[in-house]
DOFI-854686 format. One line per field, with one value per residue (C-alpha): x, y, z; residue in three letters. Coordinates in nm, 2 decimals. Example, Ala and Ser with C-alpha at 12.3 -4.5 7.8 and 13.67 -1.06 7.14 Angstrom:
2
x	(1.23:1.37)
y	(-0.45:-0.11)
z	(0.78:0.71)
rest	(Ala:Ser)
***
This chain:
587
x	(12.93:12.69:12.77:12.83:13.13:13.24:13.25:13.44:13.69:13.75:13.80:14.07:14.26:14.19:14.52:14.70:14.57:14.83:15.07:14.91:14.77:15.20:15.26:14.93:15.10:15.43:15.29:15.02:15.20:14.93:14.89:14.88:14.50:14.46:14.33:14.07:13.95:13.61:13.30:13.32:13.59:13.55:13.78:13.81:14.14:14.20:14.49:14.37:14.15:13.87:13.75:13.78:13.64:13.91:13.89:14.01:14.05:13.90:13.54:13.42:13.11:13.30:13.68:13.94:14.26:14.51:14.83:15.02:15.34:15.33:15.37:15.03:15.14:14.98:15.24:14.99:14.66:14.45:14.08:14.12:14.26:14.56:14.81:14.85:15.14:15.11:15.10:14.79:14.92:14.95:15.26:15.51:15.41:15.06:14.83:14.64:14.59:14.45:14.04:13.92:13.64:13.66:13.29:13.43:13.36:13.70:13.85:14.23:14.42:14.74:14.97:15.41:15.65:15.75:16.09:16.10:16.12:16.03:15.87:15.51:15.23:14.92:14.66:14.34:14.12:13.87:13.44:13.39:13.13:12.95:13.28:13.32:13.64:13.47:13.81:13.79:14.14:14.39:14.67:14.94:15.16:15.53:15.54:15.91:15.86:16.25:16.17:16.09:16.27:16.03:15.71:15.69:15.72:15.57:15.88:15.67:15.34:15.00:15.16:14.85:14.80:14.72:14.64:14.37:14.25:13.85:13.89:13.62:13.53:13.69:14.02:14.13:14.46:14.60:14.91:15.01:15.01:15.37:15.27:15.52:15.43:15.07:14.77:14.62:14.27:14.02:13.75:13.78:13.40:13.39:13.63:13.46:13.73:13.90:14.26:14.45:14.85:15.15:15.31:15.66:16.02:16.12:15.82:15.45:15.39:15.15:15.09:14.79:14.64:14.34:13.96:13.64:13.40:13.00:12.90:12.76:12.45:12.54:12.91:12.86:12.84:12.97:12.91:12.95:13.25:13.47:13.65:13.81:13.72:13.99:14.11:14.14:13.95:13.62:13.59:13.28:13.18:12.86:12.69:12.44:12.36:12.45:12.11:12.03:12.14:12.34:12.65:12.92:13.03:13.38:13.66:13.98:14.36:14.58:14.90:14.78:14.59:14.31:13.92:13.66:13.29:13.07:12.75:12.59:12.26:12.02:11.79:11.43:11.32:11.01:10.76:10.94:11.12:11.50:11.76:12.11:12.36:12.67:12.84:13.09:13.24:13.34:13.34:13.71:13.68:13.52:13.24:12.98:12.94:12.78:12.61:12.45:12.20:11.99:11.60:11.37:11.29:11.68:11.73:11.99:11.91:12.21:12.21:12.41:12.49:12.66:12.97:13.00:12.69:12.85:12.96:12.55:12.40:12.01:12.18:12.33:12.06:11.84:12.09:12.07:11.92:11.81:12.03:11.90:11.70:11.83:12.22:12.50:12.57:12.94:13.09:13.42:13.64:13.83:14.07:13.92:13.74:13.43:13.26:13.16:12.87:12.85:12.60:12.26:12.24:12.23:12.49:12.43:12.59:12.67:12.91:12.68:12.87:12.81:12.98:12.96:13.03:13.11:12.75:12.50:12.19:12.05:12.29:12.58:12.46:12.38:12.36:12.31:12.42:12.69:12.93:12.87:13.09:13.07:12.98:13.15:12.97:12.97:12.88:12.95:13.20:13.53:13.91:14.05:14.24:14.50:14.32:14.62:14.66:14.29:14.37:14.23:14.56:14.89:15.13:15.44:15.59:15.39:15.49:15.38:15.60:15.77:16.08:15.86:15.67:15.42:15.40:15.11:15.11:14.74:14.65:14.41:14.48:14.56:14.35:14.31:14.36:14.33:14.19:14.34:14.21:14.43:14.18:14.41:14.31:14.55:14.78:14.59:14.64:14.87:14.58:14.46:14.67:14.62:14.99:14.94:15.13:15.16:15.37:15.17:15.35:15.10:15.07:15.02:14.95:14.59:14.34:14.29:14.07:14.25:14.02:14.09:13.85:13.95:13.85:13.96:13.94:13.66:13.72:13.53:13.35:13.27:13.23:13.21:13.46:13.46:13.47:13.53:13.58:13.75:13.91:14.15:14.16:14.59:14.71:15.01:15.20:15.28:15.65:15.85:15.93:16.22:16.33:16.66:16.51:16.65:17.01:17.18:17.51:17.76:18.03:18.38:18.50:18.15:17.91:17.52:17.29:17.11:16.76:16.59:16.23:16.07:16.00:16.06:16.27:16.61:16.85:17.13:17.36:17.59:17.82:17.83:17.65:17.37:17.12:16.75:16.56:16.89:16.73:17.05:17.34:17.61:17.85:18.17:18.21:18.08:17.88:17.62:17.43:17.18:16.94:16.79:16.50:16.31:16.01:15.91:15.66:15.97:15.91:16.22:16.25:16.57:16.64:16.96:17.09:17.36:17.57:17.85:18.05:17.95:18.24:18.51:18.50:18.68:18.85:18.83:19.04:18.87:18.65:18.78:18.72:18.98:18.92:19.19:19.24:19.22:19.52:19.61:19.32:19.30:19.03:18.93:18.73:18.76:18.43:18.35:18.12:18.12:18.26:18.14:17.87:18.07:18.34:18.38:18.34:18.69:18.77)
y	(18.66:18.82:19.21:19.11:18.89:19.19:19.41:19.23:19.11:19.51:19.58:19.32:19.42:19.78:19.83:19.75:20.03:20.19:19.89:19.75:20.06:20.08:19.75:19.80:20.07:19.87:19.53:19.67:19.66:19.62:19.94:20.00:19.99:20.26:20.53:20.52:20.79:20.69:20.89:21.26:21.36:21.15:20.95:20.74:20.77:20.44:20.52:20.62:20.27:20.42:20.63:21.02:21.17:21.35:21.41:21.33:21.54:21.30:21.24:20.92:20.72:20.35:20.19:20.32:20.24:20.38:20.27:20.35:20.26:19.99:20.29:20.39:20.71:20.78:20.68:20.69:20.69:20.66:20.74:20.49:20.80:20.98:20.83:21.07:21.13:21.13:21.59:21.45:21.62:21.42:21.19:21.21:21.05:20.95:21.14:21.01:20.66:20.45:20.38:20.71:20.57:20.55:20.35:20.03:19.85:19.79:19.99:20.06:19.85:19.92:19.67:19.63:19.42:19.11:19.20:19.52:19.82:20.07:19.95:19.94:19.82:19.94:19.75:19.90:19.71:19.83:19.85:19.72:19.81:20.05:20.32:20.60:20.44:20.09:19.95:19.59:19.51:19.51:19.72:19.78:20.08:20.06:20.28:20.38:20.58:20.68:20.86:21.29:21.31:21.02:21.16:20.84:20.86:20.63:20.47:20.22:20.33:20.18:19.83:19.65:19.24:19.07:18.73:18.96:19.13:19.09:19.16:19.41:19.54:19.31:19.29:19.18:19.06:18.85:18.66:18.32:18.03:18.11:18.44:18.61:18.62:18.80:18.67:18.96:18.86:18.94:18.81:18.74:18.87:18.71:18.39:18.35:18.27:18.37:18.50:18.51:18.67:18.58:18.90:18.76:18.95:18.90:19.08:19.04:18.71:18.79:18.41:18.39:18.04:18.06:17.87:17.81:18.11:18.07:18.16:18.53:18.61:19.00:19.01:19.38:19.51:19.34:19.54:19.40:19.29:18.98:18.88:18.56:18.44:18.56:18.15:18.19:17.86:18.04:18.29:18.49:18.71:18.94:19.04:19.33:19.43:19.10:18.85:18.71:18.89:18.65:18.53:18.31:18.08:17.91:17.72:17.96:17.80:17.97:17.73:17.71:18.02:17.79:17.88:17.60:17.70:17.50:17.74:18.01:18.18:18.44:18.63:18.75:18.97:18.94:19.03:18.83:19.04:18.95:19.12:19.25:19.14:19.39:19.44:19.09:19.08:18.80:18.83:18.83:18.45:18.32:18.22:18.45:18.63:18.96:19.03:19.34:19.36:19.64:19.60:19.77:20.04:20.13:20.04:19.81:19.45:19.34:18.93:18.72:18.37:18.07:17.99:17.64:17.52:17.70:17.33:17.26:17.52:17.44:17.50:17.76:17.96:17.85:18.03:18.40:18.64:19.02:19.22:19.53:19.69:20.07:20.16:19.98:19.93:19.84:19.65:19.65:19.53:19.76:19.76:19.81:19.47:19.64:19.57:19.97:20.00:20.25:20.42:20.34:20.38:20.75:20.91:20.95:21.16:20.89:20.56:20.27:19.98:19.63:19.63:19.33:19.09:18.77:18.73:18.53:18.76:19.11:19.07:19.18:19.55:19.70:20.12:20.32:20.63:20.57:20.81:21.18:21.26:21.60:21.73:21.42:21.25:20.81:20.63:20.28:20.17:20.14:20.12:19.80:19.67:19.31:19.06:19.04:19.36:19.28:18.96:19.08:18.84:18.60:18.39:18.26:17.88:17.58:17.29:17.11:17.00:17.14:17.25:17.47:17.77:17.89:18.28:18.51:18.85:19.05:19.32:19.47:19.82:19.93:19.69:19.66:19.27:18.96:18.59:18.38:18.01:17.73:17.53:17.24:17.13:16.84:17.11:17.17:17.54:17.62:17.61:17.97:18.29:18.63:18.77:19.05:18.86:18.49:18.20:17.86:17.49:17.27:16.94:16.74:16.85:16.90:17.21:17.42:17.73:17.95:18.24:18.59:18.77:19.13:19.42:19.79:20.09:20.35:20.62:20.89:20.72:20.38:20.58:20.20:20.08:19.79:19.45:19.25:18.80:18.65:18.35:18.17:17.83:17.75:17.45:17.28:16.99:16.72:16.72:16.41:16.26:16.13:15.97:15.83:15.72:15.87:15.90:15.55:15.41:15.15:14.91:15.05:14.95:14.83:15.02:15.08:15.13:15.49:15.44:15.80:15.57:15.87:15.71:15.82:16.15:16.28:16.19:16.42:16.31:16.49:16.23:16.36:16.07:16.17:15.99:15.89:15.69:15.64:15.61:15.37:15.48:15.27:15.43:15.37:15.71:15.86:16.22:16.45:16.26:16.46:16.34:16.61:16.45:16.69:16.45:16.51:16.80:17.02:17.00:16.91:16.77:16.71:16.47:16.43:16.18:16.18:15.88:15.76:15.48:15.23:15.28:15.02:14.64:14.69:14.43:14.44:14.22:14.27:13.95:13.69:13.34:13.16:12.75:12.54:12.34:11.98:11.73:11.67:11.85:12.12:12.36:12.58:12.99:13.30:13.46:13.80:14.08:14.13:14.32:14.60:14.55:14.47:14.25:13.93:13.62:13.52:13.20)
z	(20.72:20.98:21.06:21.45:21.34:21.08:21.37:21.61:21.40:21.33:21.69:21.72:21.50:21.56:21.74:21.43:21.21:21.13:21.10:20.85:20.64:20.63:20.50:20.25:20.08:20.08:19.94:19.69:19.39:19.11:19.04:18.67:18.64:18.91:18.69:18.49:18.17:18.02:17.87:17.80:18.04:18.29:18.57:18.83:19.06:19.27:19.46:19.76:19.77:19.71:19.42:19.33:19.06:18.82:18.43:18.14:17.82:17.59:17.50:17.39:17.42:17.38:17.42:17.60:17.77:18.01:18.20:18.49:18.67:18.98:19.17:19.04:18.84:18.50:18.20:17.90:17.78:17.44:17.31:17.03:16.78:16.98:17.28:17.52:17.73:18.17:18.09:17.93:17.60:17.24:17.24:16.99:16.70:16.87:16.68:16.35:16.47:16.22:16.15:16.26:16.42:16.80:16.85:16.94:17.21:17.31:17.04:17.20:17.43:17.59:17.73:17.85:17.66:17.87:18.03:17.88:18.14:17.89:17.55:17.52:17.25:17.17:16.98:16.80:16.64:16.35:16.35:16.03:15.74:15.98:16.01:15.77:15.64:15.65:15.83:15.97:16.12:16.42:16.41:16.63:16.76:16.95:17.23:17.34:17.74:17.69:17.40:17.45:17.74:17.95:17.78:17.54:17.18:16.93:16.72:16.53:16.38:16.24:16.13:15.98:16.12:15.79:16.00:16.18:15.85:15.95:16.34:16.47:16.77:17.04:17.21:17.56:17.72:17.99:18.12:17.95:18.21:18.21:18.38:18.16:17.79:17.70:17.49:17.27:17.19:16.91:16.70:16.31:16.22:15.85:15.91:16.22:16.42:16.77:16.66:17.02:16.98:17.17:17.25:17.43:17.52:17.19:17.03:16.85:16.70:16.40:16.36:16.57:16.76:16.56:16.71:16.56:16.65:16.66:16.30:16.33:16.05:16.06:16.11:16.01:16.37:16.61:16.97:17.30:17.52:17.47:17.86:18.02:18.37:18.64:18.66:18.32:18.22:18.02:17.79:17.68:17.39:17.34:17.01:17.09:16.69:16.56:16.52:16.69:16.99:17.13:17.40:17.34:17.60:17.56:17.72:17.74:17.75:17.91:17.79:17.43:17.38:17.23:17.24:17.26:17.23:17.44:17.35:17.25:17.45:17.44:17.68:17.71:17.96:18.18:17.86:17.63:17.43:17.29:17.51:17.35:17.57:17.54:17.91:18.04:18.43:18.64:19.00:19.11:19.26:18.89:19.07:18.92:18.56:18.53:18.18:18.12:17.83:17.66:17.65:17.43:17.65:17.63:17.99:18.12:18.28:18.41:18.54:18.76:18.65:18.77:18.67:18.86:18.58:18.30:18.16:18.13:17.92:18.04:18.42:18.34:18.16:18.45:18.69:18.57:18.88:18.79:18.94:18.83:18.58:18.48:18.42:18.34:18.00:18.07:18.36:18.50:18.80:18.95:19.22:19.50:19.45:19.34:18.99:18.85:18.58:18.36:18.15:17.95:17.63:17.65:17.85:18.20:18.47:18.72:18.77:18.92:19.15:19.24:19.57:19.68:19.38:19.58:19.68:19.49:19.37:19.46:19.79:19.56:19.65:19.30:19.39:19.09:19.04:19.34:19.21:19.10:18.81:18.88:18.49:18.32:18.09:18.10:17.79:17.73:17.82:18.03:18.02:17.84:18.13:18.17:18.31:18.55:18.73:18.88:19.08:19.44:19.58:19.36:19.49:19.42:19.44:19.30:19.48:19.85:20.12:20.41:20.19:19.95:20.06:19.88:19.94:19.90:19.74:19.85:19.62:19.87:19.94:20.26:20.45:20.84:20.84:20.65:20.77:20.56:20.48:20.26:20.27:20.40:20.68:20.67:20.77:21.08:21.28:21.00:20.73:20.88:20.86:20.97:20.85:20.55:20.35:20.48:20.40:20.34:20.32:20.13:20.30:19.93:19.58:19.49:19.45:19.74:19.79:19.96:20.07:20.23:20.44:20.41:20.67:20.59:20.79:20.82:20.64:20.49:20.18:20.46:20.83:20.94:20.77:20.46:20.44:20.15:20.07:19.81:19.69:19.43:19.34:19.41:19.24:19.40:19.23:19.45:19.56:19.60:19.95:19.99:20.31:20.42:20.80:21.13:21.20:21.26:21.32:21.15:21.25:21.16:20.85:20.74:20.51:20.46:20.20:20.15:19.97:19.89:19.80:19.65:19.32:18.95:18.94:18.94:19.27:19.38:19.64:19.84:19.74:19.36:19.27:19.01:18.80:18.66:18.90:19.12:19.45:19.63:19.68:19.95:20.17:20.39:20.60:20.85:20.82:20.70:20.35:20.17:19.84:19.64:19.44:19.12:19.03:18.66:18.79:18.82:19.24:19.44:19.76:20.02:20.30:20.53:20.75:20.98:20.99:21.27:21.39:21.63:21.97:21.90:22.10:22.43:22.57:22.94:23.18:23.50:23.66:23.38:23.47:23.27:23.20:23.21:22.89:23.05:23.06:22.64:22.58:22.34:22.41:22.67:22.70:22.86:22.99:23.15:23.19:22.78:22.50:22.28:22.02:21.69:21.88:21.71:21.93:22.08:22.03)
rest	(Unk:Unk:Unk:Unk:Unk:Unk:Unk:Unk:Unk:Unk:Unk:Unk:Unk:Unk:Unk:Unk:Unk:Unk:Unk:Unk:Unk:Unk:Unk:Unk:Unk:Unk:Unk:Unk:Unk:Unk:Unk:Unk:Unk:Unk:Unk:Unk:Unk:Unk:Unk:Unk:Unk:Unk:Unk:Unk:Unk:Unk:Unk:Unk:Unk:Unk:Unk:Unk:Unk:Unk:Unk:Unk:Unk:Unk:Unk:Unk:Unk:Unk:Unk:Unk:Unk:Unk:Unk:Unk:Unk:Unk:Unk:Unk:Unk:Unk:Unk:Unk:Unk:Unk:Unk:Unk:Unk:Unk:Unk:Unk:Unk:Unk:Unk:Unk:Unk:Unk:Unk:Unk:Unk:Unk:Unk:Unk:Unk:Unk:Unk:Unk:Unk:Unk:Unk:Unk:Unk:Unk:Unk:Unk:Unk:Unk:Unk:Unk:Unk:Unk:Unk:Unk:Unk:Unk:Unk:Unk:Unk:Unk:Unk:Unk:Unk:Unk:Unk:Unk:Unk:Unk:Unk:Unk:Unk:Unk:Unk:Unk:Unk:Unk:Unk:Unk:Unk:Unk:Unk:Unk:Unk:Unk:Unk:Unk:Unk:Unk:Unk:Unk:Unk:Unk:Unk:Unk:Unk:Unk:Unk:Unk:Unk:Unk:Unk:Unk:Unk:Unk:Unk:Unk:Unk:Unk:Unk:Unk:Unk:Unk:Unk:Unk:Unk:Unk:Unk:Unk:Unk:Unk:Unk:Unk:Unk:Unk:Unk:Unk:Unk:Unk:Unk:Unk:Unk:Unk:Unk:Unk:Unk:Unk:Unk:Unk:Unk:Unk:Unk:Unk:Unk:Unk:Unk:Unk:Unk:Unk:Unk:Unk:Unk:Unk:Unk:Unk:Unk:Unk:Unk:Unk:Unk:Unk:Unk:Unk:Unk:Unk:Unk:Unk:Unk:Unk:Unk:Unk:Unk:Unk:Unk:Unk:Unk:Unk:Unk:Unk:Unk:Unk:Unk:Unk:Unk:Unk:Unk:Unk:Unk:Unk:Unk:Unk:Unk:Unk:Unk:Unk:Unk:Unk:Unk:Unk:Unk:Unk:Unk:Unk:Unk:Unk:Unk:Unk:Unk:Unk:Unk:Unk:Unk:Unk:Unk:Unk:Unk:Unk:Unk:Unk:Unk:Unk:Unk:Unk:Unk:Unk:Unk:Unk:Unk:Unk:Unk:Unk:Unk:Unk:Unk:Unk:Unk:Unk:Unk:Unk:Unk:Unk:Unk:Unk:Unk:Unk:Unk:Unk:Unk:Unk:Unk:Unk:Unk:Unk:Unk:Unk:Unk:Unk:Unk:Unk:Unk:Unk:Unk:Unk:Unk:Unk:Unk:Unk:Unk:Unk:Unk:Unk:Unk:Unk:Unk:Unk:Unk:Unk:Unk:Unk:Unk:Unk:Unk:Unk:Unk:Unk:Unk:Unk:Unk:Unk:Unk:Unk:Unk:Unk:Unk:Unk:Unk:Unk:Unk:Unk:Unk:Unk:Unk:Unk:Unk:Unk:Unk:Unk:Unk:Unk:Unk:Unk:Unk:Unk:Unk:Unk:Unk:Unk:Unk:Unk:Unk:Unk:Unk:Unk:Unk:Unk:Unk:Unk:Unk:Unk:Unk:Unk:Unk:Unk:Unk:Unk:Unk:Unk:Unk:Unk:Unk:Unk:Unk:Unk:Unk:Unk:Unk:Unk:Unk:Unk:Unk:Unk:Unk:Unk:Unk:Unk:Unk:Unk:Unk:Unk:Unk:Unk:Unk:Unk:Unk:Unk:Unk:Unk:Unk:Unk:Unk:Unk:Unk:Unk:Unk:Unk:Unk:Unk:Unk:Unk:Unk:Unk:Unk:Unk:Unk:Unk:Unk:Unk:Unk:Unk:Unk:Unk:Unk:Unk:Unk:Unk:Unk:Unk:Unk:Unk:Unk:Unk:Unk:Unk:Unk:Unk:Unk:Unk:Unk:Unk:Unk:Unk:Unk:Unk:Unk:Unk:Unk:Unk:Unk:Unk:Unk:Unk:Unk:Unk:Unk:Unk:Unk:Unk:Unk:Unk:Unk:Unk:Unk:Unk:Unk:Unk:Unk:Unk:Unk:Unk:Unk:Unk:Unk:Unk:Unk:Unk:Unk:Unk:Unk:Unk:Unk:Unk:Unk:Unk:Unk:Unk:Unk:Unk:Unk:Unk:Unk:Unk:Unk:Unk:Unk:Unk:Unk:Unk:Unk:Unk:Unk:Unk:Unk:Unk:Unk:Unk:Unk:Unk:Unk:Unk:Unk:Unk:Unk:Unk:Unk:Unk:Unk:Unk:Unk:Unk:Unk:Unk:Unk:Unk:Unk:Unk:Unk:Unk:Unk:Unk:Unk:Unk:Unk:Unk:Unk:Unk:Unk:Unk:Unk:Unk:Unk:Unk:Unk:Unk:Unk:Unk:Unk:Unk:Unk:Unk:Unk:Unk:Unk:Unk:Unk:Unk:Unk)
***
């Protein structure tokens, strides 16, 4: 989109300003991932919508993880060997965390209970043969935020995962397709398998869904990030120190928690030389991956690939772009949109940034060394973070039709205005939006890319102002269509036959009447019918009719021409102007 269209799109909607910067602070409600600790006491604070430096008291050169409320407020944190509390001080009970060895790529992750308001679980996986204590293993802790007075307090401690006995170094999470329950990731290094959790309201399943894993030579040391696309269909996995330097690429389910591998690739650089990949991160639309890999000079190459050739591995290979050559070791979405890069493989005193990760190649707007940490050190890596709380936009409702609305949750903060596009054009002026949060009516089930141009304000970190695209791939289920025809009239004392015609399903009738496939239903009165059909998608549809009763026959007198019956005869008629429409022929 060229920078004259940017601009003049801002200065419509210029007026609005303040309107919508009040409904962004009202509808943003992902806001758990808005603070960040990472390296040697170093932050990133997102609530504002853009970043500020703050600090951490923690220093560590790999995983972390931290949480907040939706409001955005710090609840806990963890280096991978204490939890801390939101007074950044030791929780209760959150000291001595087991494996003692916090160099793991994503060491410590922290997620909420499903349905719970208050209990929370904290995984940690271990590093394997090259720790002091030699500690494969995932382990989790209980976190109680009721417990020391709203400071959280660790009620169940350091329970062991037999099932997960060889896990090292990995661990990610997202939302089941149920969007309730989580998957808790992580690799079995010696079985060489993918062991993904269920983690529901009624706690932590240790019976994991387990998939065959691409057989690792040097499951010693297993470095390098494991992540799932943001539509949740691909999963990869990097192995920086395992020979021979290599990336997994998979197929992720989201309804069965199983992992597929399609294939595994490595990289050369421009002289030839084997590249360790280590850093994973999708652009928020899935349509690009971002690996980051360590050459032998101990810089960072990080490459942009294709993910609509990611089912041909020679296209796919084919389709990395350079993005840069220098820092970046870890990469990370964040929410503001924006993909952050951390350090090499010494530490460095500067967060890089891909701005601009929807656009193919160098156009994504790599700047290194884009944030000053003011004295904090970055290392590795990031915060461990849900897959979920990045989504740039959600929705709710799944079905088409003009009886279900599909409504859209942005995640944008405190934007100026948003174009919206369904991508259903079959819905004509109605496919385009430019409500904050709009209301969409699918005209049939399908995929649609629904797509959201996004301006913000200028403020002091973007004197012009920031513009930012995205989209989601929605899938609607197609809704049944029931139709009982326009509203009619019978003769009194007659009756007429109601067909629905929408096909297999369920049928509810005003009338009571209820059943399988019962799409005909006849009635005698006069009023108001209504079918309610749920088609074995789960998608419901209702029609109405009104019903009424032809006038009754009249029999008027006036102008009849009676015919005298002839001499013995035995016939004769009466004729006139008519009578009404159901009158039976007088005879």
């Amino acid at each position: 989109m060229d920078a004259d269209f940017i601009f003049n799109k801002m200065k419509k909607f210029f007026v609005f300003i303040f309107l919508f910067n009040f409904f962004g602070i009202i509808i943003s409600a992902q806001n758990q991932a808005n603070i960040w600790y990472y390296g040697k006491f170093s932050g990133l604070d997102f609530n504002s919508g853009n970043p500020v430096v703050t600090f951490s008291n923690f220093y560590t050169t790999h995983g972390s993880a931290v949480e907040s409320d939706s409001s955005g407020e710090l609840l806990l944190y963890s280096d991978g060997q204490k939890l801390f509390n939101r007074d950044m001080n030791p929780m209760l009970n959150g000291d001595s965390l087991v494996g003692d060895d916090y160099a793991c790529t994503q060491r410590v992750l922290i997620v909420k209970k499903p349905e719970s308001n208050n209990i929370y679980y904290a995984f940690f996986v271990g590093r394997g043969d090259y720790t002091s204590s030699s500690k494969y293993g995932l382990w989790y802790d209980i976190i109680d935020m009721n417990g020391d007075n709203g400071l959280g307090e660790v009620i169940e401690k350091n329970i062991f995962v037999n099932s997960a006995w060889d896990a090292q170094d990995k661990l990610f999470a997202l939302k089941q397709a149920n969007n309730k329950d989580l998957w808790i990731i992580t690799r079995k290094s010696i079985e060489n398998k993918f062991a993904v959790f269920s983690l529901t309201k009624n706690g932590f399943n240790t019976t994991p869904v387990l998939s065959d894993a691409t057989f690792l030579s040097h499951p010693q040391n297993t470095f390098g990030y494991l992540k799932v696309s943001y539509d949740k269909k691909y999963l990869f996995s990097n192995y920086d120190q395992s020979p021979p330097y290599f990336f997994e690429v998979g197929r992720f389910n989201d309804t069965t928690g199983e992992v597929s591998i399609l294939y595994y690739l490595t990289k050369l650089d421009s002289l030839g030389r084997i590249l360790q990949p280590f850093g994973i991160e999708f652009s928020p639309d899935s349509r690009w991956v971002y690996i980051s890999f360590i050459n032998r000079d101990k810089n960072i190459e990080i490459y942009q690939y294709d993910m609509s050739l990611v089912e041909n591995q020679m296209q796919f290979d084919q389709s990395a772009v350079l993005i840069n050559i220098g820092k970046g070791m870890g990469l990370q979405l964040a929410r503001d949109g924006r993909i952050y890069c951390s350090g090499k493989v010494d530490f460095v005193l500067h967060t890089s940034v891909i701005n601009k990760p929807w656009i193919r190649g160098t156009g994504c707007d790599y700047v290194e060394d884009a944030i000053n940490m003011n004295g904090g050190e970055v290392y590795h890596c990031f915060p461990n973070i849900l897959l979920d709380y990045l989504y740039r936009f959600e929705w709710e409702g799944e079905c088409s039709g003009p009886s279900n609305a599909i409504r859209f949750k942005p995640n944008f903060m405190f934007p100026d205005s948003i174009h919206w596009n369904f991508g259903d054009p079959a819905s004509g002026a109605d496919s385009i939006s430019y409500e904050i949060s709009p209301v969409h009516y699918f005209s049939s089930g399908g995929e649609f890319e629904v797509s959201a141009d996004v301006w913000y304000p200028p403020d002091s970190a973007n004197p012009w102002g920031r513009y930012e695209h995205t989209s989601r791939v929605v899938t609607v289920k197609q809704s049944p269509q029931p139709h009982l025809g326009s509203d009619t009239l019978f003769c009194n004392g007659g009756s007429i036959e109601l067909n629905g015609g929408a096909g297999q399903g369920s049928y509810l009738w005003s009338t009571g009447d209820f059943g399988m496939n019962d799409s005909i239903i006849t009635v005698s009165d006069t009023g108001i019918y209504w079918v309610t059909v749920t088609a074995p998608n789960g998608c419901s549809t209702t029609d109405s009719i009104r019903l009424g009763i032809y006038p009754p026959a009249i029999f008027n007198t006036d102008s009849l021409v009676i015919t005298p019956t002839s001499c013995g005869g035995t016939s004769g008629s009466i004729t006139g102007p008519g009578c009404g429409r159901c009158a039976a022929p007088l005879l």
